[in-house]
C-alpha positions in Angstrom: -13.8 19.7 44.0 -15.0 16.7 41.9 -19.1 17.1 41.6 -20.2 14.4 43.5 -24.2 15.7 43.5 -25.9 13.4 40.0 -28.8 16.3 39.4 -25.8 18.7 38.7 -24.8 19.4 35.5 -21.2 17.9 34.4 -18.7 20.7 34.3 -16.7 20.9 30.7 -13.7 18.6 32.8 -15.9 16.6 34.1 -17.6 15.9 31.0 -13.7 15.1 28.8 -13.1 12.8 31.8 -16.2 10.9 31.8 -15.9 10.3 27.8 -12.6 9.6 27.6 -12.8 6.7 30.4 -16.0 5.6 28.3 -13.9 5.6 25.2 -11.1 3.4 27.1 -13.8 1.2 28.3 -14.9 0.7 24.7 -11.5 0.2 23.2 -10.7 -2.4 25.8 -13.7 -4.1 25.1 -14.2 -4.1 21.7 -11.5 -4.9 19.0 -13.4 -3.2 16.5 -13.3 0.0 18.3 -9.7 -0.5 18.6 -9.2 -0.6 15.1 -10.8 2.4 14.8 -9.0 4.2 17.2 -5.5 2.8 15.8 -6.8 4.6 12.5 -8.0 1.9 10.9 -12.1 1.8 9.5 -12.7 -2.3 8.4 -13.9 -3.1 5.4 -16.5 -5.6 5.8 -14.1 -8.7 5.6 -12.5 -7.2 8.0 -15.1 -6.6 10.5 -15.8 -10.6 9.9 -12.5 -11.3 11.0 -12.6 -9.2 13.8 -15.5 -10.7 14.9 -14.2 -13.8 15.0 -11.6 -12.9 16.9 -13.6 -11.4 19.2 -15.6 -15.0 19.8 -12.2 -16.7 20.2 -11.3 -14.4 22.9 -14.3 -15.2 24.8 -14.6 -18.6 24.2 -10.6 -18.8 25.6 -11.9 -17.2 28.9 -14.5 -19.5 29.0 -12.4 -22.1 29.2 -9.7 -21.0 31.2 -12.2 -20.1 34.0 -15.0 -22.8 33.5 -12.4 -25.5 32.4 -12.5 -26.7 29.1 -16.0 -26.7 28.9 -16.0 -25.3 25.0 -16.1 -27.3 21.8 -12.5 -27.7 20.3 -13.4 -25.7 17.1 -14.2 -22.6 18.8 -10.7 -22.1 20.0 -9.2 -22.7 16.4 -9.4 -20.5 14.0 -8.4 -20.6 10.6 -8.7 -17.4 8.0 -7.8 -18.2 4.1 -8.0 -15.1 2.2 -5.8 -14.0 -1.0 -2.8 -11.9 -1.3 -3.4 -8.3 -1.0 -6.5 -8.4 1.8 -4.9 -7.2 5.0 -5.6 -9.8 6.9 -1.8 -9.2 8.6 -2.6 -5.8 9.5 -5.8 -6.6 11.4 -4.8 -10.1 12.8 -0.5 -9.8 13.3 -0.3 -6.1 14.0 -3.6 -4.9 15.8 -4.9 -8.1 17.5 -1.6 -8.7 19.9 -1.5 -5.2 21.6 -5.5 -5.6 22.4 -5.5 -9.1 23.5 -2.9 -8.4 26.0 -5.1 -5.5 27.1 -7.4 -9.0 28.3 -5.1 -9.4 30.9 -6.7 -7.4 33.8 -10.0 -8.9 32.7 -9.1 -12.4 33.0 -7.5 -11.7 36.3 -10.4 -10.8 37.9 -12.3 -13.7 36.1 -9.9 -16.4 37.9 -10.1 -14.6 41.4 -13.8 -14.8 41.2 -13.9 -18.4 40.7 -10.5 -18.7 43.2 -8.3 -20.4 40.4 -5.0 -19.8 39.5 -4.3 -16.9 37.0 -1.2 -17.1 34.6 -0.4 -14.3 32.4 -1.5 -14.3 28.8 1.2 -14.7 26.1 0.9 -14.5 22.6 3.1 -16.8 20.0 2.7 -15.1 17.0 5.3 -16.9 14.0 5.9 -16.3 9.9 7.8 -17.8 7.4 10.2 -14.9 7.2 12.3 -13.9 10.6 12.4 -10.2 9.3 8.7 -10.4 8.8 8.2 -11.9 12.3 9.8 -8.9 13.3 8.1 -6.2 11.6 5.1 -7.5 13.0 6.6 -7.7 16.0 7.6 -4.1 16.1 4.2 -3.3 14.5 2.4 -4.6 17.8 5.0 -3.0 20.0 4.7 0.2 18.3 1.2 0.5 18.6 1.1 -0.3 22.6 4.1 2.1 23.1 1.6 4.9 21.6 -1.5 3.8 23.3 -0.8 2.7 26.7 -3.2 5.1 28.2 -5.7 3.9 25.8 -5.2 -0.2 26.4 -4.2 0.0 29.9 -1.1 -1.5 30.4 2.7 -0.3 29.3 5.8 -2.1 27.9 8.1 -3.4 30.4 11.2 -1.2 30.4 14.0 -4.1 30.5 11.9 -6.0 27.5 11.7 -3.8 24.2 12.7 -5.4 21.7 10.7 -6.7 18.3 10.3 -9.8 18.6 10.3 -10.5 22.2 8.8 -8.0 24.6 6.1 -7.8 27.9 3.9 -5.6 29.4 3.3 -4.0 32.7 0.3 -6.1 33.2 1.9 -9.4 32.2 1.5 -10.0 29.1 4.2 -11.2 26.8 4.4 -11.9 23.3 7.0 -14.1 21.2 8.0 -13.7 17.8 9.1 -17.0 15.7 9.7 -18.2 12.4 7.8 -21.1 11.2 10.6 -24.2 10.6 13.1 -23.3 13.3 12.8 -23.7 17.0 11.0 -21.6 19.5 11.9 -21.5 22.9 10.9 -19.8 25.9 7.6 -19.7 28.0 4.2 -21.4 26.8 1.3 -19.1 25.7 -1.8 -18.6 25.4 -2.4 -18.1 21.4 -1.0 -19.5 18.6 -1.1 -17.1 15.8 0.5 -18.3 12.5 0.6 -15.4 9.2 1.6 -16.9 5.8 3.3 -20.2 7.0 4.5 -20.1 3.0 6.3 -17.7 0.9 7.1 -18.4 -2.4 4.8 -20.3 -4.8 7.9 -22.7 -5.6 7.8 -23.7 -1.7 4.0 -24.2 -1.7 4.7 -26.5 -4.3 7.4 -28.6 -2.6 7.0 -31.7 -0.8 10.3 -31.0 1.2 9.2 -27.8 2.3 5.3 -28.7 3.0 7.0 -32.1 5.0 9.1 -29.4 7.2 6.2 -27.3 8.6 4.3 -30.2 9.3 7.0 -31.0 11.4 7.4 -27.8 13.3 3.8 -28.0 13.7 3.5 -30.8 15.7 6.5 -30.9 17.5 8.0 -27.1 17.9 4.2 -25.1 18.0 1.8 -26.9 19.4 4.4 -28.1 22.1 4.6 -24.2 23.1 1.1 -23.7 24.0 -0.7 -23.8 27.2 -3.0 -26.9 27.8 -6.1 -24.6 27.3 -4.8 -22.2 24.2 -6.5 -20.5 20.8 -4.7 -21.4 18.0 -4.9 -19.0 14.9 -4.2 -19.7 11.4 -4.0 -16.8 8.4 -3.2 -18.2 5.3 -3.6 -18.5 1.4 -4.5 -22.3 0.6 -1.8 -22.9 -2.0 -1.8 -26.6 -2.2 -3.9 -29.3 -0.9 -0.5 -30.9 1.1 0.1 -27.8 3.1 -0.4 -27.1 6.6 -4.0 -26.4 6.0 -4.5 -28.7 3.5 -3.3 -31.4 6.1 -5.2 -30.2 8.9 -8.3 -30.1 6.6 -7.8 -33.7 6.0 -7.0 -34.6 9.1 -9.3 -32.8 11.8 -11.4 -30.1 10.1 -14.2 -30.6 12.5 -11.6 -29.4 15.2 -11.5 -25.5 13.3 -14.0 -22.6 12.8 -12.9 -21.8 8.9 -13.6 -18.6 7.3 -13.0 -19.0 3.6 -12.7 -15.9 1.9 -12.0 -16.2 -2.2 -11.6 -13.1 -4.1 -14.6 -14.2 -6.5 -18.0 -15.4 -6.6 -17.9 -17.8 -9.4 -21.1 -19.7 -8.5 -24.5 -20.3 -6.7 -22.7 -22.9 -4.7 -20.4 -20.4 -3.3 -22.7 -18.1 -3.1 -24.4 -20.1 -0.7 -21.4 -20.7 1.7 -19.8 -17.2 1.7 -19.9 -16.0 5.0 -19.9 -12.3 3.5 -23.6 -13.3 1.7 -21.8 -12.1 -2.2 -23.6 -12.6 -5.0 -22.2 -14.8 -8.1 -20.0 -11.8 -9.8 -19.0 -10.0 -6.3 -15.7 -9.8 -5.5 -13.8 -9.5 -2.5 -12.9 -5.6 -1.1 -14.7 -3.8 -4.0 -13.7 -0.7 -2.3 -9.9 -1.5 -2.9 -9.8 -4.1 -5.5 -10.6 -3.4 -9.4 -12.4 -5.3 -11.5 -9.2 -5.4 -13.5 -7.1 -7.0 -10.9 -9.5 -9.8 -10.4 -9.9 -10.6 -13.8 -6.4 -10.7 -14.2 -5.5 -12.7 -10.6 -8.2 -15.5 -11.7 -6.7 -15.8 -15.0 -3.5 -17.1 -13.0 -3.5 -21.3 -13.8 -2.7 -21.0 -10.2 -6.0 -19.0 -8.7 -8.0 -21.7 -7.3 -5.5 -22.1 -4.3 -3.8 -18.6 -3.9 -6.7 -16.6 -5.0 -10.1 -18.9 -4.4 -8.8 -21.0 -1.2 -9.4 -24.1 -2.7 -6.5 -25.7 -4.7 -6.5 -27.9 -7.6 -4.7 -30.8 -7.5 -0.7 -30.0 -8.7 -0.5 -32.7 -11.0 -3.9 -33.4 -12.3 -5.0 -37.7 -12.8 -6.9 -38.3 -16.2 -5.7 -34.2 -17.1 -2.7 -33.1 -16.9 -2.1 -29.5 -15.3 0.7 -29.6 -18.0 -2.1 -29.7 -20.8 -3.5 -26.2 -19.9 -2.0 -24.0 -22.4 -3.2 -20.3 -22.9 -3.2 -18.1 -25.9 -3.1 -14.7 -25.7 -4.4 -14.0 -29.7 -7.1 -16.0 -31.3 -5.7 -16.5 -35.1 -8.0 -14.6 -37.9 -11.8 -14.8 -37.1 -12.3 -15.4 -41.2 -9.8 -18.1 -41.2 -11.7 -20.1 -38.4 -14.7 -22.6 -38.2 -16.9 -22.0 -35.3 -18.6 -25.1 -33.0 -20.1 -25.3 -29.6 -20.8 -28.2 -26.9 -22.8 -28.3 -24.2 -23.5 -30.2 -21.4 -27.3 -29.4 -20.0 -28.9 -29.7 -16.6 -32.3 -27.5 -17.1 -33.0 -26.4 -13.4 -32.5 -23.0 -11.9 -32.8 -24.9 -8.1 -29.9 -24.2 -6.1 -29.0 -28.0 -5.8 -29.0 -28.8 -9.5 -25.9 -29.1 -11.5 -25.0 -26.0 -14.4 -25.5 -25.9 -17.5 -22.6 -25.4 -20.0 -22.2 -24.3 -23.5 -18.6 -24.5 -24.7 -17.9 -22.2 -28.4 -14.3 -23.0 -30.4 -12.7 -21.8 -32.8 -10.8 -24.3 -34.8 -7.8 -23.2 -36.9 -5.3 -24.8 -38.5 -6.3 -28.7 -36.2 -5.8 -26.2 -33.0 -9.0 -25.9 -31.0 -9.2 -22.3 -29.3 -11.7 -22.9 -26.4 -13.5 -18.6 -26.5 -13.7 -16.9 -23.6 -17.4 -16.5 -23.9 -18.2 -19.9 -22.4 -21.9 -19.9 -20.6 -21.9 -22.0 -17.4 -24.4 -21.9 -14.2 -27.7 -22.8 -13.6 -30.4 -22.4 -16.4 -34.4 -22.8 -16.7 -35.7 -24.2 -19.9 -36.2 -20.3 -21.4 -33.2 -19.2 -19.8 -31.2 -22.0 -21.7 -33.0 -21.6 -25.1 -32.2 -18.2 -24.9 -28.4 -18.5 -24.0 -28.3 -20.8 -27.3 -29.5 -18.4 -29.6 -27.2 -15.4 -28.4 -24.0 -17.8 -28.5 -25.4 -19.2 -32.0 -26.5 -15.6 -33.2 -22.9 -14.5 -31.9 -20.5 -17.5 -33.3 -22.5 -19.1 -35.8 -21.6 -22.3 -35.1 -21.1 -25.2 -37.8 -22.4 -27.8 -35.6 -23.7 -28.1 -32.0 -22.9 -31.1 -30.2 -25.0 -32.4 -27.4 -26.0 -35.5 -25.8 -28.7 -37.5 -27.8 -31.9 -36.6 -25.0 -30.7 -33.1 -23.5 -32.2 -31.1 -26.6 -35.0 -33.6 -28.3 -36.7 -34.6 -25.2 -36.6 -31.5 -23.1 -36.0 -28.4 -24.7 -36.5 -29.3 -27.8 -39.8 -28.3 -29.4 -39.2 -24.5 -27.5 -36.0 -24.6 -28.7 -37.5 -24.8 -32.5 -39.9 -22.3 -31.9 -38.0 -19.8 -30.9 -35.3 -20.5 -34.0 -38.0 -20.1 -36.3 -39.3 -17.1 -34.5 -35.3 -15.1 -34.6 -34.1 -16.7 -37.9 -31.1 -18.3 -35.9 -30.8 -21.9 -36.5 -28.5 -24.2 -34.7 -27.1 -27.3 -36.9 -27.7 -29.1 -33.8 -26.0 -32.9 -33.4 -27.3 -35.2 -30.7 -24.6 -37.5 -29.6 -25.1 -40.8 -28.2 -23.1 -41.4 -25.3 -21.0 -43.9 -24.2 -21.7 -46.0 -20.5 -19.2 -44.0 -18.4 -17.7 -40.2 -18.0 -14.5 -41.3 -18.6 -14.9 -43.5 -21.7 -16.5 -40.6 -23.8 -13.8 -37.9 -22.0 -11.0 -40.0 -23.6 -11.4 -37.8 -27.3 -11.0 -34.7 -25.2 -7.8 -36.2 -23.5 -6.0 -37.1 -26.6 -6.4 -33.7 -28.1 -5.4 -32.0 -25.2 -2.2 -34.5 -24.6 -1.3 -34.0 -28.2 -1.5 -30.0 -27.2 -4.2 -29.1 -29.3 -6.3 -27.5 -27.3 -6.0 -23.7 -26.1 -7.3 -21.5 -23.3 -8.6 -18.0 -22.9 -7.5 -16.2 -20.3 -10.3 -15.5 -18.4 -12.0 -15.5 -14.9 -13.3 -18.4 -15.3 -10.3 -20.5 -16.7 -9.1 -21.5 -13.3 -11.9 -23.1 -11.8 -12.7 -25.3 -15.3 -8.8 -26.0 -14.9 -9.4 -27.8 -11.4 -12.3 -28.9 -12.8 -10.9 -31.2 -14.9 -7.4 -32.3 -12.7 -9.8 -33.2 -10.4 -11.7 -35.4 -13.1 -13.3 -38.6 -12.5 -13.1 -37.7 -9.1 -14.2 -34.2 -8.4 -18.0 -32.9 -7.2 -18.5 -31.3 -11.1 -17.5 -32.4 -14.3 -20.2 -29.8 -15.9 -17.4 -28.5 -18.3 -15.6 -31.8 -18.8 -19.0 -33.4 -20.4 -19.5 -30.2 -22.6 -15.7 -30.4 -24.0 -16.1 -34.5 -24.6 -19.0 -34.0 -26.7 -16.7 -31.6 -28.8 -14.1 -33.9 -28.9 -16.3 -36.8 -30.0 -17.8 -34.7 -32.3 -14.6 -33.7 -34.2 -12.9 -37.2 -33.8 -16.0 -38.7 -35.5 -17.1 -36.1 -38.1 -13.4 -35.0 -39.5 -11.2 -37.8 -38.1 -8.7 -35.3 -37.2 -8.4 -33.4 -40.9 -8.9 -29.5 -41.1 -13.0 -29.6 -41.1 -14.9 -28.8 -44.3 -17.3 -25.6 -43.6 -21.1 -26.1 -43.8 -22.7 -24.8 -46.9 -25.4 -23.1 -45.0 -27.5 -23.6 -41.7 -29.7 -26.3 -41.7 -32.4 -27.5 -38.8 -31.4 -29.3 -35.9 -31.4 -33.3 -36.5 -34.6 -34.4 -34.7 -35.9 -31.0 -35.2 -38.3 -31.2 -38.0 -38.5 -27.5 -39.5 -40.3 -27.9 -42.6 -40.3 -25.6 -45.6 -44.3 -24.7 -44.6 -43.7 -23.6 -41.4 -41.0 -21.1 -42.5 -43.5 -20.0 -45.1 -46.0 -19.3 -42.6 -43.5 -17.1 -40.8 -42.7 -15.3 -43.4 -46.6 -14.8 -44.6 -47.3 -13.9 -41.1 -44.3 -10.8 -41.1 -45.5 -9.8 -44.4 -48.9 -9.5 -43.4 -47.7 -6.9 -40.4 -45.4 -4.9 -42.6 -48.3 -4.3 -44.8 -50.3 -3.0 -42.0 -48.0 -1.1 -40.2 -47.4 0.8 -43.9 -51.4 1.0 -44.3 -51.4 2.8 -41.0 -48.7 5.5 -41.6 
């Protein structure tokens, strides 16, 4: 007999029965627990997602039982994440089976509130029908071996992949994105990877198609009140997400993942809090496969969710060619440009300081570029290392950044670690894209290289996004240079200074470096008077 009496002790039965309807409770109420008992422990991009999910679940309910009465974003999700960061397994293959566990839940719901109740039914669609049905099967799969667990069974008479239902009434269709779905409406939208191949993301054919099947094969399969998922990489800015963007952003929650933190400003908006430096799943990723991802041409869109443009306006995305071997160090001449903005504030602009090697009229833009937000000391100090480390021939900057800022501590400190910068204030032109135009002949003639590096892709949108983009930090920097050479060597193999010499504006006299060295001598003799 069951023990009915609450100051008794459980017996051992009692007790297995009592935790294992608690941990079916829990499962069918939390995805996350779910996940967990599928075998799965979320990393913590995963456990955002999940979240998420989670929210549009409820926010769905809301609606269907209050009517409507949610904002429009908060049943439209959209998840861009790069390649490699299960965001299938967690939203194609584990979200279905527990979603449809909902059903019984929203039952009740509608019976309270005496209004009509029609079964749930997921629409889940790839670009790829045999992927549609491995996910399919995935989600089938995983009820079949929990139905205890979620509550509900497959239907007997409906087994297959890509089209089954549930005991409960649940149903879930499988579709390929670009051909026709037909069949019931549903409840949730869920599109994976509406794009295969890079050569499709690039194609106006193909990005034209599923736009198409968008408007008038999806969205006419939904219920009037449905959730509407997107999981994606953001190849191109005239794909699917790239058009909704433009067209009704407001209407989606977006969760934009990249796999690095390149700077404060994305610091700022990452919804997993990184740092500038962190990068996405350290706990399956290397740093290896990062660096080497972002040196891709193509890593703004497939690996940083925000894609440059293909074609580039005053840069061409044609111009951007890498080098894999920098030609003999003795055989080149070393110059840096910069572009300053001296604030550490989270709203101001980054510095950059830009070091080339020039070889043979080929510029080599170095891989050991500095670029983010400096302080005065900070800058000064990030001069003399790249100075200390290239020994630049001549620094170009524009005619006020150095003179009338950093200027005097900037000669201080030279004179203090015996590292002087030939330093040569430019005078700029009115407009960007007048003094840029240097910059774009070298580059169009092919005489400019590129490290590959993390940091090569985001200064490559930079520029095919020039006049027009938020930054042009690196684009000023690189001008200079190409000013500098255009008017100092007129395109002939520069001659190599004969030594370094102050910076112009800089007065460094003869005195003052006497001084410097009287002072040293002066210790040296009494630290040897104190041995």
């Amino acid at each position: 007999m069951t023990n009915l009496n609450p100051t008794l002790p459980l017996s051992s039965s009692e007790l297995q029965t009592l935790t294992e309807y608690q941990r079916r409770l829990a499962v069918r109420d939390s995805f996350l627990a779910w996940c967990r008992e599928a075998g799965y422990e979320p990393a913590k991009h995963h456990r955002l997602i999940i979240a998420e999910l989670e929210a549009l679940v409820f926010n769905l309910f809301k609606a269907l039982v209050r009517g409507r009465e949610v904002p429009e974003e908060s049943l439209r999700l959209m998840v861009l994440t790069p390649p490699g960061s299960a965001k299938s397994t967690y939203i194609s293959k584990l979200f279905p089976p527990w979603f449809l566990a909902q059903c019984s839940k929203l039952r009740k719901m509608m019976e309270a509130v005496e209004k009509r109740y029609d079964d749930l039914g997921i629409l889940a669609c790839t670009h790829n029908g045999d992927l549609s049905i491995e996910f399919g099967g995935a989600a089938r799969n995983l009820v079949g071996a929990n139905e205890q667990l979620l509550g509900y069974s497959l239907a007997k008479d409906s087994r297959a992949s890509d089209a089954w239902t549930c005991s409960n009434g649940g149903y879930y269709r499988a579709g390929t994105v670009g051909s026709g779905i037909s069949g019931r409406r549903m409840h949730l939208g869920l599109v994976d990877d509406f794009c295969g191949k890079e050569e499709d993301a690039t194609s106006k054919l193909i990005n034209d198609k599923v736009w198409t099947w968008w408007e008038n094969d999806f969205i006419n399969r939904l219920q009037p009140i449905a959730a509407r998922v997107i999981i994606a990489n953001h190849r191109n800015e005239d794909d699917l997400v790239g058009r909704l963007l433009a067209k009704e952003a407001s209407k989606w929650r977006i969760v934009r993942l990249r796999l690095l933190i390149e700077t404060e400003e994305q610091a700022a908006e990452d919804p997993l809090q990184r740092s500038v430096g962190d990068y996405l799943w350290p706990e399956y990723f290397t740093r290896e496969q990062v660096d080497e991802r972002m040196a891709n041409p193509r890593a703004s869109g497939i690996q940083q969710q925000e894609p440059s443009p293909e074609k580039g306006n005053f840069f061409q995305a044609e111009w951007f060619q890498q080098y894999d071997k920098l030609p003999p160090i003795e055989e080149c001449q070393f110059y840096v440009a910069s572009d300053h903005a001296i604030s550490e504030r989270e709203t101001a602009d980054p510095s950059c300081f830009v070091p080339v090697a020039y070889h043979g009229n080929m510029i080599y833009v170095l891989s050991d570029v500095v670029w983010r937000r400096l302080g005065a000391k900070a800058a000064v100090q990030a001069m003399l290392d790249l100075a200390r480390n290239r020994k630049p021939l001549y620094w170009w900057a524009e005619r006020g950044h150095i003179s009338k800022s950093i200027g005097p501590f900037l000669q201080d400190r030279m004179i203090e670690e015996h590292v002087f910068i030939n330093m040569v204030e430019v005078t700029p032109v009115k407009d960007k894209v007048s003094r840029a135009q240097s910059i774009q002949g070298l580059m169009a003639m092919g005489l400019v290289r590129w490290p590959k590096c993390d940091w090569f892709s985001r200064a490559r949108k930079e520029f095919l996004n020039f006049p027009n983009g938020k930054h042009d930090d690196f684009v000023d920097a690189l001008a200079h240079l190409g000013m500098g050479i255009n008017s100092m060597f007129g395109g002939n193999k520069p001659k190599p200074a004969l030594t370094y010499v102050a910076p112009q504006g800089l007065h460094i006299t003869m005195g003052e470096l006497k001084q410097v060295e009287s002072r040293r001598s002066r210790l040296k003799m009494l630290a040897l008077a104190n041995d």
